[in-house]
C-alpha positions as CSV (number, residue, x, y, z in Angstrom):
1,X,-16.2,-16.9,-10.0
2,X,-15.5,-20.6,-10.5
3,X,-16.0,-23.3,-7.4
4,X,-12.3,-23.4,-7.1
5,X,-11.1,-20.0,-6.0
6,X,-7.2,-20.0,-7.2
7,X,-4.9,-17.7,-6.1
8,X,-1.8,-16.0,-6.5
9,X,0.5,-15.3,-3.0
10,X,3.2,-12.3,-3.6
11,X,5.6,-11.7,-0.5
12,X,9.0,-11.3,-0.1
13,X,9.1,-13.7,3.2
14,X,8.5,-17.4,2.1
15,X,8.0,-18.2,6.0
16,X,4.6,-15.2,5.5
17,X,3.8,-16.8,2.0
18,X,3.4,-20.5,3.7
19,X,2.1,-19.5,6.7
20,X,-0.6,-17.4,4.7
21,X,-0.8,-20.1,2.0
22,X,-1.8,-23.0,4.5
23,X,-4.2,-20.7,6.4
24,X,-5.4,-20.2,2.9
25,X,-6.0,-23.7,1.7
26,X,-7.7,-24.5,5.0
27,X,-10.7,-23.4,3.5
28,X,-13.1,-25.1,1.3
29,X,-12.7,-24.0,-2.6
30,X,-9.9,-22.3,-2.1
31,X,-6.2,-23.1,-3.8
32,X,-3.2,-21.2,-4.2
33,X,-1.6,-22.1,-7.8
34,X,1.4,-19.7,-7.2
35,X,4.0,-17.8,-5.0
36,X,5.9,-15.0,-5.7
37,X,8.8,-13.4,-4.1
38,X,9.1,-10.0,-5.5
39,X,6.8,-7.8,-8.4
40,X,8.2,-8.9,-11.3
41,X,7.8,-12.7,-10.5
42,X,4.0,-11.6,-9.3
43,X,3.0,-10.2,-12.7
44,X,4.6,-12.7,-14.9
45,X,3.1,-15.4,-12.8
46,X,-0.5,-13.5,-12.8
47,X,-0.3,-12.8,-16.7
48,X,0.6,-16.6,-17.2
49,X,-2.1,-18.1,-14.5
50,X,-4.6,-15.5,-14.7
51,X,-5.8,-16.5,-10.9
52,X,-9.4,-15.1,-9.6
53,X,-7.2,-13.1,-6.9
54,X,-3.9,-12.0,-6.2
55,X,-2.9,-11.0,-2.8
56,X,0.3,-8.8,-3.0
57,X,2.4,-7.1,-0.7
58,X,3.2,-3.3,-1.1
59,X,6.6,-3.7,0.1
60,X,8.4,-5.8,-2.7
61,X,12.1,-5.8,-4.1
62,X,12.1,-4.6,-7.7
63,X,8.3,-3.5,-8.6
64,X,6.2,-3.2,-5.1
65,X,2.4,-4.2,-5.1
66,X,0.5,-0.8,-6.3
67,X,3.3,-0.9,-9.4
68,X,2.3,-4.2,-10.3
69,X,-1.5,-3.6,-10.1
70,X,-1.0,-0.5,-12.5
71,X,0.8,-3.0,-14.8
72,X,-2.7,-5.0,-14.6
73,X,-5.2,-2.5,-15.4
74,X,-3.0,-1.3,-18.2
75,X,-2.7,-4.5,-19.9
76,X,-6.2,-5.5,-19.0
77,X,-5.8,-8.6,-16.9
78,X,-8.8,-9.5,-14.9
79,X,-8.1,-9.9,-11.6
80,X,-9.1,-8.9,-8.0
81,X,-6.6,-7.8,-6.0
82,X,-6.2,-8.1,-2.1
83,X,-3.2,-5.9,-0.5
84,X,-1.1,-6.7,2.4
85,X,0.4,-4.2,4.0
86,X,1.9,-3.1,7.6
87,X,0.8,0.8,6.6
88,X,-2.4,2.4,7.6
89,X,-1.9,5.7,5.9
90,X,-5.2,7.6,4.4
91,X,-3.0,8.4,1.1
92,X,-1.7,4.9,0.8
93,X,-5.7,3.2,1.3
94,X,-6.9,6.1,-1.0
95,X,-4.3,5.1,-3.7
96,X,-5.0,1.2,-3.5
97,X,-8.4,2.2,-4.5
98,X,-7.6,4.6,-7.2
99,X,-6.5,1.4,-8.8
100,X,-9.6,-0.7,-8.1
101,X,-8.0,-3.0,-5.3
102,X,-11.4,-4.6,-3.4
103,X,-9.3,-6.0,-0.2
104,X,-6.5,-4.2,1.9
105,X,-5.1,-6.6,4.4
106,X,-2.8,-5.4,7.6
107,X,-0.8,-8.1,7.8
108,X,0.0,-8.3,11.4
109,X,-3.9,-9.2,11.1
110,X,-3.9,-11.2,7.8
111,X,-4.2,-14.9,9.4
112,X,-7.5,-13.6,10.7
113,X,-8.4,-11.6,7.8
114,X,-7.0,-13.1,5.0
115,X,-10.7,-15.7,4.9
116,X,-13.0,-13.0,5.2
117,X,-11.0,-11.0,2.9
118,X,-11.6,-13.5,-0.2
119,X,-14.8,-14.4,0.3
120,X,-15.9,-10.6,0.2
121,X,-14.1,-10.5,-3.5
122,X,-15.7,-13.5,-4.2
123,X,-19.2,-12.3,-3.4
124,X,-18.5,-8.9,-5.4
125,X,-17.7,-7.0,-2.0
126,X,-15.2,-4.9,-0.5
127,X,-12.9,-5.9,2.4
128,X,-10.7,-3.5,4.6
129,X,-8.8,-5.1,8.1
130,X,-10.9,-3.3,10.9
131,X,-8.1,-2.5,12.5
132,X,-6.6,-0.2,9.6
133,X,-10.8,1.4,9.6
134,X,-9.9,2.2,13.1
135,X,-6.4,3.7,12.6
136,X,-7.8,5.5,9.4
137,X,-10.0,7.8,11.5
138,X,-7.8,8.3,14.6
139,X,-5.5,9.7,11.9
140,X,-8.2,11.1,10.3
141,X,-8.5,13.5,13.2
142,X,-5.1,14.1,14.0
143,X,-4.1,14.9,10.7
144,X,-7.1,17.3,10.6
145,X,-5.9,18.9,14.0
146,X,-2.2,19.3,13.0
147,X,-3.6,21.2,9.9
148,X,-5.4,23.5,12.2
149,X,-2.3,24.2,14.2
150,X,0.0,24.2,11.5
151,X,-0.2,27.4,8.7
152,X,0.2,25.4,5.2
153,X,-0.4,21.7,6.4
154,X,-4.0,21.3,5.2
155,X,-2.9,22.6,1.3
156,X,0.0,19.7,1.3
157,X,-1.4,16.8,-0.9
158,X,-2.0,12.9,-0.3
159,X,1.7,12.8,-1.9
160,X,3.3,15.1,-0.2
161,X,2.2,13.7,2.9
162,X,3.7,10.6,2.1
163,X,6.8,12.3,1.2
164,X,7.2,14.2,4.0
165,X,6.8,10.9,6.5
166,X,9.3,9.7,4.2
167,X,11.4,12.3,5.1
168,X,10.7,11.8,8.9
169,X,12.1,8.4,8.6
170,X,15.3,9.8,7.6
171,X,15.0,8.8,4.0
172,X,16.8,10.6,0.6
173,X,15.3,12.2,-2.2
174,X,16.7,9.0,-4.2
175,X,15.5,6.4,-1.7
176,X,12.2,8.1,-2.1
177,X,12.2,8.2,-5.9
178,X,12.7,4.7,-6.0
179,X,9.8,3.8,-3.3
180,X,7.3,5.6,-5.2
181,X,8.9,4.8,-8.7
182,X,9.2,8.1,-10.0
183,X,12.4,10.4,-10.9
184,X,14.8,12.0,-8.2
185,X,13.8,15.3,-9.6
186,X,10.6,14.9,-9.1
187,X,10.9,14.4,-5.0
188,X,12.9,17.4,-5.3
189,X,10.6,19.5,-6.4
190,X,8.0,18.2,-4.3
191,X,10.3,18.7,-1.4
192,X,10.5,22.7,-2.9
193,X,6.8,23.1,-2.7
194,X,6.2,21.3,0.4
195,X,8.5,23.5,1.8
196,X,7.1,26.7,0.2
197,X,3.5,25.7,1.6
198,X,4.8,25.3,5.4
199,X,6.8,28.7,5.1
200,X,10.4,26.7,5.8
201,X,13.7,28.2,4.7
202,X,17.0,26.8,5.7
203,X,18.7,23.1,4.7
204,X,17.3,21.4,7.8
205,X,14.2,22.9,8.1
206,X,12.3,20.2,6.6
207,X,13.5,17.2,8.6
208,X,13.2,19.2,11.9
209,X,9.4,19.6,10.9
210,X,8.7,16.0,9.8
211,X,10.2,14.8,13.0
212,X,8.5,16.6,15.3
213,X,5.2,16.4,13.8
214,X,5.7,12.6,12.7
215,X,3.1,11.2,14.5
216,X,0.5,13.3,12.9
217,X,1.5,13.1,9.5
């Protein structure tokens, strides 16, 4: 990379993006060129400015972060990507890099992390908050015990994991769809199988069993 670092902030919260910009530009060789408040306004910005690294949030209005990074690699913008995000989910950190992203941020950690993340890109490396390396394998295990308790919960995949925490969190099949971008029909039928795998019949009976095992999801 160049001397200069620049760098390409998108958030939702301007009060995060300058916080995180001046913790940013507190360091030597490093400046932010460009904010962006939701997806859209990220990739048109990143496509335009073609920054060394673009630290997005998941959570956006419109297109969230992993949307806009698939828009990236397909039209072949170089870029490193850092995500922020408040989720510590395997399937989420396994997605993120699916798609190549080299830094994944918590952000109740990011004014501490946020440094050490960049440089790491810079210097070719990887970068993951310790905090979500920790939370990864407490999961790790639970998940791996609830699929030992549970007939059918080992067989669900990444996906419908995330769907079914979804569901826990009282969520639609449409609010879904649009989270993960996809069609409404397609949550349905995942919500079909995921209930044929657990052995659940009944209206209800999916809810009740996200709820209660929730935490282990």
């Amino acid at each position: 990379m160049k001397n200069e670092t620049q760098i390409v902030i998108a958030d939702d919260h301007s009060i995060f993006r300058k916080g995180l910009r001046a913790v940013i530009e507190t360091e030597q060789g490093l400046r932010v060129i460009a904010e962006a408040r939701d997806g859209e306004e990220a990739f048109r910005q990143i496509k335009e400015l073609r920054p060394d690294i673009a630290v997005l949030d998941v959570d956006m209005p419109g297109i969230d972060g992993f949307h806009v990074v698939k828009e990236l690699r397909r039209s072949r913008i170089p870029c490193e990507i850092i995500i922020l995000t408040i989720h510590s989910e395997e399937d989420m950190f396994n997605e993120a890099l699916s798609l190549g992203v080299k830094g994944y941020v918590l952000k109740d950690n990011s004014s501490t992390d946020i440094i050490n993340a960049i440089q790491a890109l810079r210097q070719g490396h990887h970068f993951t908050s310790p905090s979500i390396t920790s939370q990864l394998i407490r999961h790790t295990e639970r998940a791996a015990a609830l699929g030992e308790k549970v007939t059918g919960v080992s067989d669900l995949t990444p996906t419908e994991r995330r769907i079914l925490r979804l569901i826990a969190e009282y969520k639609t099949s449409k609010q879904i769809a649009d989270e993960l971008c996809v069609h409404y029909r397609t949550i349905e039928n995942h919500r079909t199988n995921i209930s044929a795998k657990l052995g659940l019949h009944g209206s209800h009976a999916l809810i009740k069993f996200a709820l209660k095992h929730q935490p282990d999801l």
